[in-house]
Structure formats: structure tokens, C-alpha cells
C-alpha positions as CSV (number, residue, x, y, z in Angstrom):
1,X,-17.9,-0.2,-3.4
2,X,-15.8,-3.2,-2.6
3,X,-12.5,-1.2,-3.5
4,X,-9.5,-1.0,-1.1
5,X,-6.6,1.4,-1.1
6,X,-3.2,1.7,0.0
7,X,-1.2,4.4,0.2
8,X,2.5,5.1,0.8
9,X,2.0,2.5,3.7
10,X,4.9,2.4,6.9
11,X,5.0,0.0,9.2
12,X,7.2,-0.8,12.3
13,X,7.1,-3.5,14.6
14,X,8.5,-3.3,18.3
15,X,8.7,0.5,17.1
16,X,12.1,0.0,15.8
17,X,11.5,-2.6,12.7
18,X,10.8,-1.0,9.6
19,X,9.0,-3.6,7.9
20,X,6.6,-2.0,5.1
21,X,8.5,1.4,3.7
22,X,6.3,3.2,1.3
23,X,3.6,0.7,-0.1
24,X,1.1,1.5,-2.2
25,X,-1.5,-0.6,-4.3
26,X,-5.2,-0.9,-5.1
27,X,-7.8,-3.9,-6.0
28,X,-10.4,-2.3,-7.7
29,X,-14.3,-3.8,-7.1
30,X,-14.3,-6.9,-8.5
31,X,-10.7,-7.0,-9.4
32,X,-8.3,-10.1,-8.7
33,X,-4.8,-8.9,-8.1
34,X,-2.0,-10.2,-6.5
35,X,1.1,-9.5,-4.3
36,X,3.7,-11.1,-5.3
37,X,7.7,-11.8,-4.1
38,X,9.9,-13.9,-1.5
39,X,10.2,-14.3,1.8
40,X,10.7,-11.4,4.2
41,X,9.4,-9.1,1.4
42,X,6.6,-7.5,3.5
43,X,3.8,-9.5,2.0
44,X,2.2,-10.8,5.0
45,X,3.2,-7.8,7.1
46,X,0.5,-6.0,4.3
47,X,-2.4,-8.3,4.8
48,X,-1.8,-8.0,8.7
49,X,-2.1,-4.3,8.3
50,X,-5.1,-4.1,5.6
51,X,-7.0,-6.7,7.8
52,X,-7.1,-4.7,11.2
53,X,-4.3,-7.4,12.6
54,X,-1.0,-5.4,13.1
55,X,-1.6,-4.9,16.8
56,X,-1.6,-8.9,17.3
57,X,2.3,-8.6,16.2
58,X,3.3,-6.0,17.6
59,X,3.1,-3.4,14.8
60,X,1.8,-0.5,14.1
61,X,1.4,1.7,10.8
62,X,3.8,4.7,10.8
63,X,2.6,6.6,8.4
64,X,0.4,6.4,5.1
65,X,-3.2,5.5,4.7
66,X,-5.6,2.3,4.0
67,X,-9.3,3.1,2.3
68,X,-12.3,0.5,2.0
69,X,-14.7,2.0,-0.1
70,X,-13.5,5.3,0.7
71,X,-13.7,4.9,4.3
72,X,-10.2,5.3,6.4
73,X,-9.7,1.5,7.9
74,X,-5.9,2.5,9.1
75,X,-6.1,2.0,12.8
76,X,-9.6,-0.1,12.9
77,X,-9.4,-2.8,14.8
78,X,-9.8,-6.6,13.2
79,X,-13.9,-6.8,14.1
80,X,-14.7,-3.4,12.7
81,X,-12.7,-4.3,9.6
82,X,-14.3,-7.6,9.2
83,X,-18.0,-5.7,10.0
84,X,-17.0,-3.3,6.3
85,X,-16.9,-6.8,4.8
86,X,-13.0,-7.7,4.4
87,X,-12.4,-11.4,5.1
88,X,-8.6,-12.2,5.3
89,X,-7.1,-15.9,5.4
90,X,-4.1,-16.0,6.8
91,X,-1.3,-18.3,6.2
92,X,-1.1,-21.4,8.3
93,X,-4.6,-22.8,7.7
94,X,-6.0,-21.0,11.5
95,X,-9.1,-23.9,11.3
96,X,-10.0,-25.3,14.9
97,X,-8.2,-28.5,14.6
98,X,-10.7,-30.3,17.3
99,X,-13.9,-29.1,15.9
100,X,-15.6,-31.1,12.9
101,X,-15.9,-29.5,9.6
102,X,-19.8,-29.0,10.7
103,X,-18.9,-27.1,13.4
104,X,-15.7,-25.0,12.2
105,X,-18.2,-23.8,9.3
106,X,-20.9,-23.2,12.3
107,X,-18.3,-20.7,14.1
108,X,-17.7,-19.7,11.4
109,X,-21.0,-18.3,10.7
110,X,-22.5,-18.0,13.5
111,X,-23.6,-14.5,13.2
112,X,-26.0,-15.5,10.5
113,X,-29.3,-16.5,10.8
114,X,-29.7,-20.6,10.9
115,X,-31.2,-20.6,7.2
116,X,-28.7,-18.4,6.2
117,X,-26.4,-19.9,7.7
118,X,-27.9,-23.9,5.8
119,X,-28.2,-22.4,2.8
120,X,-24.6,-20.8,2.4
121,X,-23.3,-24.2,3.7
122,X,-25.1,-26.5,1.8
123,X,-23.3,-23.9,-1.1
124,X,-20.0,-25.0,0.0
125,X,-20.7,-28.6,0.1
126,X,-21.7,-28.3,-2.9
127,X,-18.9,-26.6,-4.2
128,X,-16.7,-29.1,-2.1
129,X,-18.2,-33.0,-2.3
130,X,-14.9,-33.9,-0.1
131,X,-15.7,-31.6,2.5
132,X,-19.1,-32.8,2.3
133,X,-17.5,-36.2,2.6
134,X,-15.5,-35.5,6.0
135,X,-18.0,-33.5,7.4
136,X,-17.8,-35.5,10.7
137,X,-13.9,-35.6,10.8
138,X,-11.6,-33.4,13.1
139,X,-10.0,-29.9,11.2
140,X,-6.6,-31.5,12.1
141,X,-7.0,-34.7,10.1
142,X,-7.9,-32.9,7.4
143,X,-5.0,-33.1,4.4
144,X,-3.4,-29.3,3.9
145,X,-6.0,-29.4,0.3
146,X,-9.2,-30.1,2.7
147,X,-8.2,-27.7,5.0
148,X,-7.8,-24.9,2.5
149,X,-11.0,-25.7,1.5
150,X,-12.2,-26.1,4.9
151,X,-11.0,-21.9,5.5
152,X,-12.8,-20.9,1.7
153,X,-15.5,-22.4,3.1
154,X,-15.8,-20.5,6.6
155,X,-14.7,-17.2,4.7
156,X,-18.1,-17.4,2.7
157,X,-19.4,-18.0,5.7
158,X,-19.0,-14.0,6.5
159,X,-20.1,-13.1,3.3
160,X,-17.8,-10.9,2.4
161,X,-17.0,-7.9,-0.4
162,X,-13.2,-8.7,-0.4
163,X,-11.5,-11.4,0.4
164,X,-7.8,-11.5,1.1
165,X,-5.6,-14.7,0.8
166,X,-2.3,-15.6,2.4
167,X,-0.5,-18.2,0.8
168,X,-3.6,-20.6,0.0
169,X,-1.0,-22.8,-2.2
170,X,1.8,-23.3,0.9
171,X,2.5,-26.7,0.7
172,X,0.2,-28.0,-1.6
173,X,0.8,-30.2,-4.4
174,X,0.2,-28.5,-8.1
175,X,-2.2,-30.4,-8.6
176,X,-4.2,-29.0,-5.1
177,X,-2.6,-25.5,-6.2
178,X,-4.7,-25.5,-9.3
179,X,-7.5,-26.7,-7.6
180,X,-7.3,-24.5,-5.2
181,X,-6.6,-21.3,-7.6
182,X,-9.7,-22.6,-9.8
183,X,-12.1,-21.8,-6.6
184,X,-11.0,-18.9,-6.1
185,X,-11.6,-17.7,-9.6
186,X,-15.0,-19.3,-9.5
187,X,-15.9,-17.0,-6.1
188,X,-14.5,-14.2,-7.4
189,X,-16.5,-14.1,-10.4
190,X,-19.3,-15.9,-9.0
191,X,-19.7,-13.4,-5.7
192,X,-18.4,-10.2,-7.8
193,X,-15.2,-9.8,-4.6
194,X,-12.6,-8.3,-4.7
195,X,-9.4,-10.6,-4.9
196,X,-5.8,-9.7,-3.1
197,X,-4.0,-12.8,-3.3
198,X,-0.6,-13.3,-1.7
199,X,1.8,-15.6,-3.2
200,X,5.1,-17.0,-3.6
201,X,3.9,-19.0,-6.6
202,X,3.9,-16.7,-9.1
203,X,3.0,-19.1,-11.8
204,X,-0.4,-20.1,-10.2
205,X,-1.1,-16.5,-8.9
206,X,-1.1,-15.5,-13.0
207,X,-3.4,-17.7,-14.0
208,X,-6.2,-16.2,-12.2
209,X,-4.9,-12.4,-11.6
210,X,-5.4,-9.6,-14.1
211,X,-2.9,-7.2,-12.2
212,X,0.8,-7.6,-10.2
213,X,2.7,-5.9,-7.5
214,X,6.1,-7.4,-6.6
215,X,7.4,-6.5,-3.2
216,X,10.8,-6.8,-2.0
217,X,12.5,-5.7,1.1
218,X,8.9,-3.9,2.2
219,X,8.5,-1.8,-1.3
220,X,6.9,-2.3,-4.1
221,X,9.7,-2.6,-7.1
222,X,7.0,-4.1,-9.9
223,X,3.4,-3.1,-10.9
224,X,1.5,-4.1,-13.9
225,X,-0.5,-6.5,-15.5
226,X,-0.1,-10.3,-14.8
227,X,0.9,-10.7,-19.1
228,X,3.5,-7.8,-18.1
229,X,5.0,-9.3,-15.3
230,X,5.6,-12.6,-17.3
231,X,7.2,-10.8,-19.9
232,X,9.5,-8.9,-17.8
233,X,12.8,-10.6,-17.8
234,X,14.4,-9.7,-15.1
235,X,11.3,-9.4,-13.0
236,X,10.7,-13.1,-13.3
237,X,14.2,-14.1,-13.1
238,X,15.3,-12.0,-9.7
239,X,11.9,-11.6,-8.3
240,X,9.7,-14.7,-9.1
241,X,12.5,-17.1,-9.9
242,X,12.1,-17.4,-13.4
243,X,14.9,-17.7,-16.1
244,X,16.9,-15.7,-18.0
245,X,18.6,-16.9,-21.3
246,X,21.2,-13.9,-20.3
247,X,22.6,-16.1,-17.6
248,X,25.3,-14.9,-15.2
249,X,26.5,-11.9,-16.7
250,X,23.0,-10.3,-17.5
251,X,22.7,-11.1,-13.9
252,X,25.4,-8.8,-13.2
253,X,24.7,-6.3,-15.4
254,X,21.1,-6.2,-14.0
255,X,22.0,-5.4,-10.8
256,X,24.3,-2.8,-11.3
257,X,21.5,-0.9,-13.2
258,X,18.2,-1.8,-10.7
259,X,17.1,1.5,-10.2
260,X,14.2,1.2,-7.9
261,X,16.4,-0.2,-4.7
């Protein structure tokens, strides 16, 4: 089963920095959900520890425990993780700038066999005419859309159970946000994986989510569905930068009652 687990996660980095204090959260087989809240709340520090990465930056988990199908993943490394089938893209579009799209999708998959290997990319030409297009061209002159595209792309090429997304929508135009969010919809569905999408866009994570955590300050303070997060008040308005018709004072009165800090 494609289902991953989380529970009452730690983390430190440098051994000092308590970066994650507590988490937990589950994406259920099939299941698109996504974490949610602003910078510095732990988001990324999650996906680094879910994916096998933490060593990279220094971290390490504390305490708690991380499940893939029931299997304890907590200290695997990032090969062994990505063997169980857990694909993560991580923020900052990691493409090899100086290779061609052709051959970043060939590194991509080079584990596969060569008609394996055709027939998933002639899928993601398919799915994407412009990379199909620029197939020739350097990573780096791709625009920030193509690229995103570009790392979808190579990410099918390890055929995986669950994919994980960092920030696919950083600095992309809405329109190239909705495209983007409309792929990943279509995969998820399409493929039957598991969805953990990491966001500051809130707005664009809903559309294609069916369940929300809200991190701030490396905890969880919000979880629920994506139609109860947007009808949470004050979780839009001091978490996902919503609005409240309250204004100032409701701000105030708000905080003096937040209960999960």
C-alpha cells in the first residue's frame, strides 16, 4: 500500500535546532493532501525527513516515527527510500541545467529498461507538447513553467507510488499555477499515487486536495478537510492569509484565545 505515516515527528539540525516538534500526518493510498503554512513553518524540513534527505542538511530525527506501507523508513537513507517507491521534488527546480530535456528525462530514468524507458517518455510528451517542443534545448533556458514540467516529467520517470511536491507553484504565474496543479490532479488520478503537496498557495493547493494540515513554527495547529480549512476563519486569515470581516480587533481577540501555541 502506497500509504505513508507520520508520527509525533522531531527534528534537530546541527543537534541544537529544533525544527519539527511533534508532527504528525497521514496521506492515505491514493489520497491528495497537502501541507500547508508560511515560511519557516517546518514544511520543507518534513519532506526532507519523509524523503530519506535530512542527513544532506544536517538534521537528524529526534524522536517519532515515519511508515511507508507499514515499513519503518525513519533513518533510511534517500536511495532505499526512493527503491519503496517515494519520489520527492524539491523546491528550486534540481533539473541539470546543461543537459537537454532528452537527456534530463534519460537520467532520469535510466534504471529502466530502453522501452520502458520510450514508452513512459513518449507519455510525457504527450502530456507536455511544449516539452516535446524544446526537447533539444538546455534545462536552464527552460522558463520556471517548462522546468516544472521538465521535474513531473523525470519523477514519472521512477515510477513511483507517492509522489511528494515542494512548492511546484514558486514563482509561477497563476495561470502556470493552474496548469501546473491540473497535472498533478491528472497523475494522481491517472497513476492511483499518493499526493503530499507543499504549498504556500493555499488557494491552488485546495483545488486539487481533499485533506489539510497547517504547520506553523514546526507543529501542526490545523487538520481537516480542504472545504474545512476554507471555512475556518481565522485559519485562513492568520495562517493562509485570507480575510477576516472581523478586522483588527477579532485579530486581537484571536490571539489572545489560540489555544494550540
Amino acid at each position: 500500500m502506497a500509504e505513508i505515516n507520520v508520527e509525533n515527528l522531531k527534528v534537530v539540525y546541527r543537534g541544537v535546532i529544533l525544527a519539527l516538534q511533534g508532527v504528525s500526518m497521514r496521506a492515505g493510498a491514493g489520497e491528495a493532501v497537502a501541507l500547508l503554512g508560511p515560511n519557516g513553518a517546518g514544511k520543507s524540513t518534513l519532506v526532507r525527513a519523509i524523503s530519506g534527505l535530512l542527513p544532506q542538511y544536517d538534521g537528524r530525527v529526534l524522536d517519532g516515527r515515519i511508515t511507508l506501507g507499514g515499513e519503518d523508513i525513519t533513518h533510511l537513507p534517500a536511495l532505499k527510500v526512493a527503491g519503496l517507491g517515494l519520489t520527492a521534488i524539491l523546491e528550486g527546480r534540481p533539473i541539470f541545467r546543461y543537459l537537454t530535456v532528452t537527456e534530463n528525462l534519460r537520467a532520469a530514468g535510466h534504471k529502466l529498461t530502453p522501452q520502458r524507458q520510450k514508452e513512459i517518455t513518449d507519455e510525457i510528451f504527450a502530456r507536455f507538447p511544449r516539452l516535446y517542443e524544446r526537447r533539444f534545448e538546455q534545462g536552464g533556458y527552460l522558463s520556471g513553467g517548462e522546468q516544472q514540467m521538465l521535474l513531473l516529467g523525470m519523477a514519472l520517470l521512477t515510477e513511483p507510488r507517492i509522489l511528494v511536491v515542494d512548492e511546484p507553484s514558486l514563482g509561477l504565474s497563476p495561470k502556470l499555477t493552474e496548469e501546473v496543479m491540473r497535472v498533478l490532479d491528472e497523475l494522481r488520478r491517472d497513476k492511483g499515487l499518493t499526493l503530499v503537496l507543499v504549498e504556500q498557495n493555499a488557494r491552488a493547493a485546495f483545488s486539487i486536495v481533499e485533506r489539510v494540515y497547517v504547520m506553523e513554527q514546526g507543529r501542526v495547529v490545523f487538520e481537516g478537510t480542504a472545504q474545512e480549512a476554507q471555512a475556518d476563519a481565522d485559519v485562513m486569515e492568520f495562517y493562509l492569509g485570507g480575510a477576516v470581516a472581523g478586522g483588527f480587533s477579532e485579530a486581537k481577540r484571536y490571539r489572545r484565545r489560540k489555544r494550540w501555541v
